[in-house]
DRENKELUM-439530 format. One record per residue (C-alpha): residue number from 1; chain; y, x, z; residue in three letters. Coordinates in Angstrom, 1 decimal. Each point is the difference from the previous one (the first is absolute). Layout:
<pts>
   k c      y      x      z   r
 NUM A      Y      X      Z Ala
...
</pts>
This chain:
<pts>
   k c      y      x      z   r
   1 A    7.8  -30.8  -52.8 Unk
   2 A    3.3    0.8    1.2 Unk
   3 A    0.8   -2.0    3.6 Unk
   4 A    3.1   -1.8   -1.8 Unk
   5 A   -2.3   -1.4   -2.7 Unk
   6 A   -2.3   -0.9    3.1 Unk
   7 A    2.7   -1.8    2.0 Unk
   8 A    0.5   -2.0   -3.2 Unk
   9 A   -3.7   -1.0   -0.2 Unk
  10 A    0.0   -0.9    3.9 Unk
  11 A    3.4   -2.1   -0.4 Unk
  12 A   -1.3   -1.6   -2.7 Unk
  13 A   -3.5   -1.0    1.3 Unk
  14 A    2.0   -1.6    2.8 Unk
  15 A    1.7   -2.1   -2.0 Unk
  16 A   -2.7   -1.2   -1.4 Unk
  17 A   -1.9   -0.6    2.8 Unk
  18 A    2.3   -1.8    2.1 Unk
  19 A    0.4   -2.5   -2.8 Unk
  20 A   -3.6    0.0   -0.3 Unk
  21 A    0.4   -1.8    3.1 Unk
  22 A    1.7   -2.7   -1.8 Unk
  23 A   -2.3   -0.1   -2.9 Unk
  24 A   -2.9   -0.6    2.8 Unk
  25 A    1.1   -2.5    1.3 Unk
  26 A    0.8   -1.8   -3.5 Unk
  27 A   -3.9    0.5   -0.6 Unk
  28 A   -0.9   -1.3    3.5 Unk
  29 A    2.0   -3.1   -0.6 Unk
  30 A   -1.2   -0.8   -3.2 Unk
  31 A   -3.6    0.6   -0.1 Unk
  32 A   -2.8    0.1    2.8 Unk
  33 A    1.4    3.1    2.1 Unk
  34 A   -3.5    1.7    0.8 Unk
  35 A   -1.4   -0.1   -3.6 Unk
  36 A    3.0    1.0   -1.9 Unk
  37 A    0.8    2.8    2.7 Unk
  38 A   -4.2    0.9   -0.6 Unk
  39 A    0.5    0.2   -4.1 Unk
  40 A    3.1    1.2    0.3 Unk
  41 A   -1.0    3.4    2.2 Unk
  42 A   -2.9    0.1   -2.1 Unk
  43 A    2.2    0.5   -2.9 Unk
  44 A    2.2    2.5    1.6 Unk
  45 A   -3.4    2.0    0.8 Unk
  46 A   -1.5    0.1   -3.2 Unk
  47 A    3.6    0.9   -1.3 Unk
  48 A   -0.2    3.2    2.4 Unk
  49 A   -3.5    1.2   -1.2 Unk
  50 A    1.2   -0.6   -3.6 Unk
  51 A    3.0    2.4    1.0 Unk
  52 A   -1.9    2.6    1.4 Unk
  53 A   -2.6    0.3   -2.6 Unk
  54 A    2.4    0.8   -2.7 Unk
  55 A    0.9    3.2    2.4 Unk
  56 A   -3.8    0.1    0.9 Unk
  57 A    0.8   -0.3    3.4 Unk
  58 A   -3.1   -2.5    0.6 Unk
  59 A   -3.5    0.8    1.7 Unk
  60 A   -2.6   -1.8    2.4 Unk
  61 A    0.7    0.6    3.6 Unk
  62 A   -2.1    1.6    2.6 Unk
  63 A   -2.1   -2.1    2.4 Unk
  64 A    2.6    0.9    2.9 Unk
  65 A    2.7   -0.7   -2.5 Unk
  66 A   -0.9   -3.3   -0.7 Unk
  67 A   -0.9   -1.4    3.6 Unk
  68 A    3.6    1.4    0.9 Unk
  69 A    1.7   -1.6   -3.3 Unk
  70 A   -2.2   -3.4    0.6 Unk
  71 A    1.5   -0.3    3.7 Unk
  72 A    3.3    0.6   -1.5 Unk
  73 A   -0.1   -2.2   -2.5 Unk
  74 A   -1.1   -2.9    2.4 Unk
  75 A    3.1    0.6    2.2 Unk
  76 A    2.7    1.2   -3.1 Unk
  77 A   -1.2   -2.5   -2.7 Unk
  78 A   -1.9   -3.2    1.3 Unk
  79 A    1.6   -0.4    3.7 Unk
  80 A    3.4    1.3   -1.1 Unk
  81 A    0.4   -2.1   -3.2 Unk
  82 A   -1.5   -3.4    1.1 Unk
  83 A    2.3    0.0    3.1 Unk
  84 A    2.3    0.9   -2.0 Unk
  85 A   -0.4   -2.4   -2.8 Unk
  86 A   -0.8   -2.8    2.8 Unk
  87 A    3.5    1.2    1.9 Unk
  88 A    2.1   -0.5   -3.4 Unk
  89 A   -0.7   -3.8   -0.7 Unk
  90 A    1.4   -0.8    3.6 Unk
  91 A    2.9    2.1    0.8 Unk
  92 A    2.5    1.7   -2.2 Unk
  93 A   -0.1    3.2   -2.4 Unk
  94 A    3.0    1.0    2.4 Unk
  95 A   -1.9   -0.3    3.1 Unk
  96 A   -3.0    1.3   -2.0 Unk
  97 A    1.3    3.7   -1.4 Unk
  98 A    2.4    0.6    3.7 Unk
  99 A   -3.5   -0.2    2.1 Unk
 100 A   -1.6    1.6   -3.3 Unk
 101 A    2.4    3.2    1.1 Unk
 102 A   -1.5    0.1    3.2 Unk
 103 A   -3.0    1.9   -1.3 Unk
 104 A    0.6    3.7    0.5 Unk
 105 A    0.7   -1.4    3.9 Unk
 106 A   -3.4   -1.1    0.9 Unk
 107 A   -1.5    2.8   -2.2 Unk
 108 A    1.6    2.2    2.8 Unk
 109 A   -1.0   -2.4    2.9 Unk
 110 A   -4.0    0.8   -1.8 Unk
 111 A    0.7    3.8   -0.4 Unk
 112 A    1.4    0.6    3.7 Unk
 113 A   -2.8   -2.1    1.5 Unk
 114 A   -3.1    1.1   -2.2 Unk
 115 A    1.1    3.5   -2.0 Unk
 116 A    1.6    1.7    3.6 Unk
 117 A    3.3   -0.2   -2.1 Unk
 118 A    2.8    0.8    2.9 Unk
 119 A    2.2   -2.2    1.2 Unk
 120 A    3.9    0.6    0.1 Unk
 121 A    3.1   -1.3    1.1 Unk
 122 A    1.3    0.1   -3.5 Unk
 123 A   -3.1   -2.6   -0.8 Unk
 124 A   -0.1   -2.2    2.9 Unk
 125 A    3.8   -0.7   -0.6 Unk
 126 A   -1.1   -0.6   -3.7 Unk
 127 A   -3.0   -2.3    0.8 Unk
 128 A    2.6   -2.0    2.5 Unk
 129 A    2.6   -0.3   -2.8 Unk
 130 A   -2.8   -1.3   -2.4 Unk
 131 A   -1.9   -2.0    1.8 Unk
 132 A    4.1   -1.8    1.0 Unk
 133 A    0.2    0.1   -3.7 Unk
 134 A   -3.2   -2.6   -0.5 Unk
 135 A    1.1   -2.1    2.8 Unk
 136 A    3.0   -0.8   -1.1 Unk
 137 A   -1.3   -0.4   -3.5 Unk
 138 A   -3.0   -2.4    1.0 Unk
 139 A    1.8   -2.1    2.9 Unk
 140 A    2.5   -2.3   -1.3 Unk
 141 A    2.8    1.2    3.0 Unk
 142 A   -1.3   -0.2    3.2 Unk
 143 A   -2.5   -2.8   -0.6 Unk
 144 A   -3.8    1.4    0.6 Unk
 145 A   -0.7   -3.8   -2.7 Unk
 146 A    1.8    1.7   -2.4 Unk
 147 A   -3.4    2.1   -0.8 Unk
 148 A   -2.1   -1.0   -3.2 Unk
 149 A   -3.5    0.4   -1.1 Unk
 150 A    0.9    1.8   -2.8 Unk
 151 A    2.3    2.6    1.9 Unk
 152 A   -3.3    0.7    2.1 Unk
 153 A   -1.9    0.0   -2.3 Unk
 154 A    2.0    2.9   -1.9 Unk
 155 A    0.0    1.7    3.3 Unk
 156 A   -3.8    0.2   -0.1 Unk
 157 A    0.4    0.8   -3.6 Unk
 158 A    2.0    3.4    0.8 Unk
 159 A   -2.6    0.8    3.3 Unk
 160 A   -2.9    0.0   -2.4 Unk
 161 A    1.6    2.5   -2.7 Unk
 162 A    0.9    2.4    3.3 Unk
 163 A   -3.7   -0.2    0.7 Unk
 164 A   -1.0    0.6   -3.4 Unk
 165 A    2.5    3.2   -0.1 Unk
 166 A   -1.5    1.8    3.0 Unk
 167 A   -3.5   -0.3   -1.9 Unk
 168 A    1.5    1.4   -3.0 Unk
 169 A    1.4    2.8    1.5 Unk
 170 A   -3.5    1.0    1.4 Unk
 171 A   -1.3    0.4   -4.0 Unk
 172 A    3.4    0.9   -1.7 Unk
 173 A   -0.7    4.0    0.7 Unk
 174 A   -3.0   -0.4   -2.9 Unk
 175 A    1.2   -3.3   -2.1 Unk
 176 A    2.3   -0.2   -3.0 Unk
 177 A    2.0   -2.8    1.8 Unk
 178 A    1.2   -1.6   -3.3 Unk
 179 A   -4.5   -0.4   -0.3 Unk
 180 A    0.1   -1.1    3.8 Unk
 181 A    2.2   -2.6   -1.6 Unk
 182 A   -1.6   -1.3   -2.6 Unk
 183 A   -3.5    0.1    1.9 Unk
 184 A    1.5   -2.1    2.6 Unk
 185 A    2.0   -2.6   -2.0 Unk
 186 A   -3.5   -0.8   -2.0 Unk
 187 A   -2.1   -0.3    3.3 Unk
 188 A    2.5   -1.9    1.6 Unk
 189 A    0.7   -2.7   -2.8 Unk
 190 A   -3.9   -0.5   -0.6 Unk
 191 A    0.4   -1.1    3.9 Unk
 192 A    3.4   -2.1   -0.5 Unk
 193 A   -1.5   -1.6   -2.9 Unk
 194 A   -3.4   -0.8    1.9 Unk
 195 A    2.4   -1.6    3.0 Unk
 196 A    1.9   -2.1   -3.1 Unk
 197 A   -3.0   -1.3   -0.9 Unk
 198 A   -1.0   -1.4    3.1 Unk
 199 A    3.5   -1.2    1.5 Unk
 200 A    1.4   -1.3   -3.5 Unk
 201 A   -2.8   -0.8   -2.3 Unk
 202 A    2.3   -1.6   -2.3 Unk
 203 A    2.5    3.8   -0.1 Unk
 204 A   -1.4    1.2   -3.4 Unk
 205 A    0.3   -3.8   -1.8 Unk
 206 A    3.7    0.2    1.9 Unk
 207 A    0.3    3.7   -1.7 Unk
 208 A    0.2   -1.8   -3.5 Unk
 209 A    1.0   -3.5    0.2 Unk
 210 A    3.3    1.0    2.0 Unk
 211 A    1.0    3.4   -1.9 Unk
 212 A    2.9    0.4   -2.5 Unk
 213 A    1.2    3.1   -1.5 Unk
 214 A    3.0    1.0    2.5 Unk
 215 A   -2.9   -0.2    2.6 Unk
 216 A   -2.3    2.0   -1.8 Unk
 217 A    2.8    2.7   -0.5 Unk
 218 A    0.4    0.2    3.4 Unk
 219 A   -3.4    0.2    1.0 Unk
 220 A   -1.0    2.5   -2.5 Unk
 221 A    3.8    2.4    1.4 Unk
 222 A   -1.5   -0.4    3.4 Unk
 223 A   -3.4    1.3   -1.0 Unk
 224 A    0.3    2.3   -2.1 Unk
 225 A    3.6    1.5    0.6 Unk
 226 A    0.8   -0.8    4.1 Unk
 227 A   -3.6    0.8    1.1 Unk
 228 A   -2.0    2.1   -2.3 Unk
 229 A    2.8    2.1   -1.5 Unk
 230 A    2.4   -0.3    3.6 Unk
 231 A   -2.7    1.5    2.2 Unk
 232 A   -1.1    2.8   -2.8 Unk
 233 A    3.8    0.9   -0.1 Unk
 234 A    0.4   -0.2    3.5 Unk
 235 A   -3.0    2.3    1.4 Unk
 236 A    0.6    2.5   -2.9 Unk
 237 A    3.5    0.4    2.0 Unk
 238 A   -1.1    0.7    3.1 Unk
 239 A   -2.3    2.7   -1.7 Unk
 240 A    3.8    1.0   -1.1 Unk
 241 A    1.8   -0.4    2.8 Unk
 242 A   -1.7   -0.5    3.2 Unk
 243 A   -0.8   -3.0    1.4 Unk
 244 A    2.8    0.3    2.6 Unk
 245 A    2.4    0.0   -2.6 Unk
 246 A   -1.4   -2.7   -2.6 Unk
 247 A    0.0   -2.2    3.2 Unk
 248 A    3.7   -0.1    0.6 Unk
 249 A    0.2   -2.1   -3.5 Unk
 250 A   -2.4   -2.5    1.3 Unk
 251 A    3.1   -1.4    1.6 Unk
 252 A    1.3   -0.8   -3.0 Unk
 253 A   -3.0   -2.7   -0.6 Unk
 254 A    1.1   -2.5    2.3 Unk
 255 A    3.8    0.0   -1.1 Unk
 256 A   -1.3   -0.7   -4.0 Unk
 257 A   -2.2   -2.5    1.7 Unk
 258 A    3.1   -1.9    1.9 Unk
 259 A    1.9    0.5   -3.9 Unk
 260 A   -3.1   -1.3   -1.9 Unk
 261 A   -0.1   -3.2    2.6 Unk
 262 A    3.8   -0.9   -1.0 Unk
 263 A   -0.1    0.2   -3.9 Unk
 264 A   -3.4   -1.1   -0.7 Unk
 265 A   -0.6   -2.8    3.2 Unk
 266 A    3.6   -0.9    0.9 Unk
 267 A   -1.1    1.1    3.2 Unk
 268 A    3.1    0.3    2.7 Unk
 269 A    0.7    3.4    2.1 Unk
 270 A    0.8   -1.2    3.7 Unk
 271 A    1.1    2.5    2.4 Unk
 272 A   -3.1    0.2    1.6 Unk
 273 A   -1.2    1.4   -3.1 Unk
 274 A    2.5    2.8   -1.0 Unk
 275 A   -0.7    1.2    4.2 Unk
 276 A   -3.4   -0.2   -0.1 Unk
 277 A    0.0    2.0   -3.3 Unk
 278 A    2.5    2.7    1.5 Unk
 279 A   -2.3    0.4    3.0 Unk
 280 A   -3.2    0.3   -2.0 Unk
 281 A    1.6    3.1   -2.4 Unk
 282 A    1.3    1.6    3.6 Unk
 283 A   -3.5   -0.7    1.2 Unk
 284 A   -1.9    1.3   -2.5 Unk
 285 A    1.7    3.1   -0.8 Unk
 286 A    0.3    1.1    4.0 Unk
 287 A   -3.6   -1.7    0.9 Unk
 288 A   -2.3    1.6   -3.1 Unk
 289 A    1.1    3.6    1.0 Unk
 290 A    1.9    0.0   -3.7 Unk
 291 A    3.2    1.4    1.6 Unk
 292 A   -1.7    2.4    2.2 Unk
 293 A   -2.3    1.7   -2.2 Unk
 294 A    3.0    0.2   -2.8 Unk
 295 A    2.0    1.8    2.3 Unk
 296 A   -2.8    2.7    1.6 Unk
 297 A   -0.6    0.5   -3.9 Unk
 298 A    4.0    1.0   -0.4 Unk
 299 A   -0.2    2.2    3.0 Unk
 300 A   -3.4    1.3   -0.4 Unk
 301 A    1.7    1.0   -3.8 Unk
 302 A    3.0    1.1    1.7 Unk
 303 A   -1.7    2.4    2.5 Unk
 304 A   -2.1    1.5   -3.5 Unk
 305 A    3.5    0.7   -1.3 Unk
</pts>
């Protein structure tokens, strides 16, 4: 795959997956949010191992595979998605995908403190900018009342998917992670789906008496097309490109996130927001390393020349 075609497939998958922040919280708001966000990753899951059988890319995991891919799948799928889906029905998809885009952040935060990954100036200014970013973001001006439940809420929703990416990184070296993928979003949503049950017993009767065909449509785009196909697409990049590199469009998420909000929600765009959102991208692409490593790889190429 040529890297053009690449950047194509990354832009693309973010533009789908910032307005997959809209089309969450449509779901959340319409239907009990832990159930349908439990069938709805379970679809996306089975969607992924339909995928890779058709390239016979499936096969049962080790036993140190699958303790790794079970931890994961606790922090990625069933703490990150019921925060998340919890976060959405009380604050805004605006507020929702900005702190969404703090994620490669507290990934680094996880990777300095528990992988040895150094620290430098370059990424303490970025982790300053970012964490700025939020805060202006989640605090309505300068008043510390102006936080919300659901703003912390998808705080906790983006700390639990850094947790679950330092465990994947300790099994990726042997692990398709397209089958990581899948594994995870089926373990996860068996959980999600157990945690509906008990916290909304009437979710699946909801599922049926309050659907119509616009919000099946949705449901079945975010499934199948933002989660199962958007992650494929994604970590089949970064096999591509580098992870360094695929990261940089990850800023992109939160801006189709911000445009999905307007047209879909009639959300408004303060100042606060377009701030926080300028922060976060300077953030991220000083604080993950993204910058740095892109330009060591352009002088280690330089110095081969």
């Amino acid at each position: 795959m040529k890297p053009y075609r690449t950047y194509i497939i990354l832009f693309s998958v973010m533009v789908v997956w910032g307005l997959n922040v809209t089309a969450t919280k449509i779901l959340v708001t319409n239907f009990m949010p832990v159930t349908i966000t439990g069938i709805r990753v379970l679809t996306a899951g089975l969607t992924v191992f339909l995928l890779l059988s058709l390239i016979k890319k499936v096969r049962m995991l080790t036993k140190k595979e699958f303790w790794y891919v079970f931890l994961a799948s606790i922090f990625n799928v069933v703490a990150h998605h019921y925060f998340l889906s919890i976060g959405l029905t009380e604050t805004t998809a605006t507020n929702g995908g900005l702190i969404m885009g703090m994620s490669p952040l507290l990934t680094t935060i996880l990777a300095i403190s528990f992988l040895g990954t150094p620290l430098t100036l370059l990424k303490t200014i970025g982790l300053l900018l970012g964490f700025s970013g939020v805060a202006f973001i989640v605090l309505e001006g300068s008043q510390v009342t102006g936080i919300s439940f659901g703003d912390g809420y998808i705080l906790l929703s983006v700390l639990t998917q850094a947790v679950s990416f330092i465990l994947i990184k300790r099994v990726a070296h042997t692990l398709d992670p397209r089958l990581m993928t899948g594994y995870m979003m089926v373990i996860g949503s068996l959980f999600l789906i157990v945690i509906g049950l008990i916290e909304e017993p009437q979710g699946f009767a909801g599922v049926f008496e309050n659907s119509t065909v616009s919000l099946w449509l949705i449901y079945f785009a975010s499934a199948c097309i933002a989660t199962a196909m958007g992650h494929m697409l994604y970590n089949e990049a970064i096999g591509k490109i580098g992870a360094s590199e695929a990261s940089i469009f990850i800023n992109l998420n939160p801006f189709f996130a911000l445009v999905g909000a307007v047209l879909f929600l009639n959300e408004k765009i303060l100042f606060q927001h377009i701030l926080g959102f300028f922060l976060i991208i300077t953030g991220v692409l000083l604080g993950s390393g993204a910058v740095e490593e892109i330009r060591n790889r352009r002088l280690r190429k330089k110095d081969a020349a």
